[in-house]
N, C-alpha and C positions, 0 to 999 in steps of 0.2 A: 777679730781685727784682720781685714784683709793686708795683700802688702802694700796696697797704695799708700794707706793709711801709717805701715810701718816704718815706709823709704817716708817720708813725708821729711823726718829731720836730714835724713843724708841729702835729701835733692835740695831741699831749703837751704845748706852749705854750699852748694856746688855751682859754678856757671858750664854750662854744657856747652856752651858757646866759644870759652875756654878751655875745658880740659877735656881729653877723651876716654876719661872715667864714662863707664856705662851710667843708663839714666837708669835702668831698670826697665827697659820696655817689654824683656821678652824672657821666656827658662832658658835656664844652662842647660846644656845637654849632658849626659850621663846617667847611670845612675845614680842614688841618691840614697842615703845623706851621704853628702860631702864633706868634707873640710878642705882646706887651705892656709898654709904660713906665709904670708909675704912680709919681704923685707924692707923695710919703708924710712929711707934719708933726709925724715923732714926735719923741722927746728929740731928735735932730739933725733936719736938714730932708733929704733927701737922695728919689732916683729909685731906682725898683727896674726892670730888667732883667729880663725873663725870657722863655725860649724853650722851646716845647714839645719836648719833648724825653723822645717814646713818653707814657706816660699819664702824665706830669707837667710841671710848670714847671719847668726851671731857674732858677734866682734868683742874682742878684747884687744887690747893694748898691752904686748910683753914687752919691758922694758929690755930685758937682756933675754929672750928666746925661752921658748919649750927647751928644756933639755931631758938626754935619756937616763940622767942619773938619776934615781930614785930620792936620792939624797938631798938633790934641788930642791929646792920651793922657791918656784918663781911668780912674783908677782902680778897679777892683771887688772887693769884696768878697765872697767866696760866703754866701747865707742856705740855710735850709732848702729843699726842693723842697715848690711847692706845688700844690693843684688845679690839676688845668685851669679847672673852673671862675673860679677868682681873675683870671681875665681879663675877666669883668667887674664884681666888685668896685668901686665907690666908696661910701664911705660916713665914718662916725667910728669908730674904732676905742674903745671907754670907757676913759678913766683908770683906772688900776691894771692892764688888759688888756699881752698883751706889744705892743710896738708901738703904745700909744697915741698917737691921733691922727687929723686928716683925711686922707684917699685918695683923689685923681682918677687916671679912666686917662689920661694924657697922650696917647700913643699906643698904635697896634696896628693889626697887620695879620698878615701872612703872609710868612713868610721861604723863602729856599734853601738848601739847605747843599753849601757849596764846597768842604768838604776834601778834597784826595786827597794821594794819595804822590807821592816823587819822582820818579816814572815817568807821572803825571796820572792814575792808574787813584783813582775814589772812593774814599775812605775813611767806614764806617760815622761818622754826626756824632756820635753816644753816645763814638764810640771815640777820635774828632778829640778832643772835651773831656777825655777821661780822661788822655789823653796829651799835653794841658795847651797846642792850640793848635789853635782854630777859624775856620774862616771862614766867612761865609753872607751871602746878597745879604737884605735890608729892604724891603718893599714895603708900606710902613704909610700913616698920612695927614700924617705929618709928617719921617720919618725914610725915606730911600729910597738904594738904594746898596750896595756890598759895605764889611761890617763885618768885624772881626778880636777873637776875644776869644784872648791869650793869659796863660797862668801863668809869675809871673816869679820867686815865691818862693816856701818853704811848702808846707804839704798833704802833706807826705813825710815825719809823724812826727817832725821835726825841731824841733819846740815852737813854731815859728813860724807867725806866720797866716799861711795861705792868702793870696794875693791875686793878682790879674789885671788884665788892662791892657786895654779898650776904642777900639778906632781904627776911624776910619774909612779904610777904602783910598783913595788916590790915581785919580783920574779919575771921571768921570760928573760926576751931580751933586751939587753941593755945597749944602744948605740950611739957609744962613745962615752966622750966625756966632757958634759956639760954642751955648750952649743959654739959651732965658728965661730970665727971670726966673720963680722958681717960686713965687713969691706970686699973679704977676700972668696965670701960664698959664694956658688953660682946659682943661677935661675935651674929649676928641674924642669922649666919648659922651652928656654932658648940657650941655656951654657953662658945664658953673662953673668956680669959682672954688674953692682949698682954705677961703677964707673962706666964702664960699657955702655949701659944704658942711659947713662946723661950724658956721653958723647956721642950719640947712636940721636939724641934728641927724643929716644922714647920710639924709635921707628919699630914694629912689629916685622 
């Protein structure tokens, strides 16, 4: 499945005509896999997750943030896959748009992917999430460490939603405890603020 075909839900929500969310025309630059946290003030407040994952983002919805405590278990929510490019996205998203509201990237960097089987031989990471339990080490500017996203309900036709659990693993470092305040966090790519940025109108 190419990405045309994977952006197909995200573009199908969006008017590009209104918001200047990326359509997916083009690669992000960098290397790769990426990940990205942004902090998103739409009808709810919540963090999105997402890990590059071949020519798209995977996405989740964290209600209350990744955090570094091991101890966490924070819940996810799967969204649509989107650009690569939305890694660098901040901005306002316009009322009436889907997801309205302000956008910083909280975090991002460059991940590992730690899946393998019970034997240690790698397991493809597409194929770890399809089978409903990932691991990959974080090497961002605030999140660092081996993470765990697994599927604990749902997603199997079963009329129930999907949903997934984010932890961090036991050992290394730990940073902090639990995650900001998301009023008062700033972007790790411009130093605002989600108010900042819905005063700013979303200006780059």
């Amino acid at each position: 499945m190419g990405a045309d075909e994977r952006l197909r839900e995200y573009r199908g929500k969006r008017d590009f005509g209104r918001t200047r969310e990326p359509a997916g025309q083009g690669p992000s630059g960098g290397p790769g896999p990426r990940f990205v946290v942004q902090i998103h003030d739409a009808r709810r407040m919540h963090f999105d997750f997402r890990l590059q994952v071949g020519d798209v983002l995977k996405s989740w919805s964290v209600p209350k943030g990744p955090s570094g405590d091991p101890r966490d278990k924070r819940l996810a929510v799967p969204t649509e896959d989107h650009p690569l490019e939305y890694e660098d996205f901040e901005g306002v998203i316009p009322k009436g748009e889907y997801g309205g509201g302000a956008v910083i990237v909280w975090d991002r960097g460059t991940y590992e992917p730690l899946s393998h089987d019970r034997r240690g031989r790698p397991v493809d990471f597409a194929q770890s999430l399809e089978r409903g339990h990932a691991t990959f080490r974080l090497r961002g500017a605030k999140l660092h460490g081996e993470y765990a996203l697994t599927r604990f309900r749902g997603g199997r036709g079963d009329g129930e939603e999907e949903a997934w659990l984010l932890v961090k693993k036991g050992g290394g470092r730990v940073n902090g405890h639990g995650t900001p305040d998301p009023r008062r966090a700033r972007s790790v790519r411009t130093g605002r603020t989600l108010a900042q940025v819905a005063a700013e109108g979303g200006g780059q």
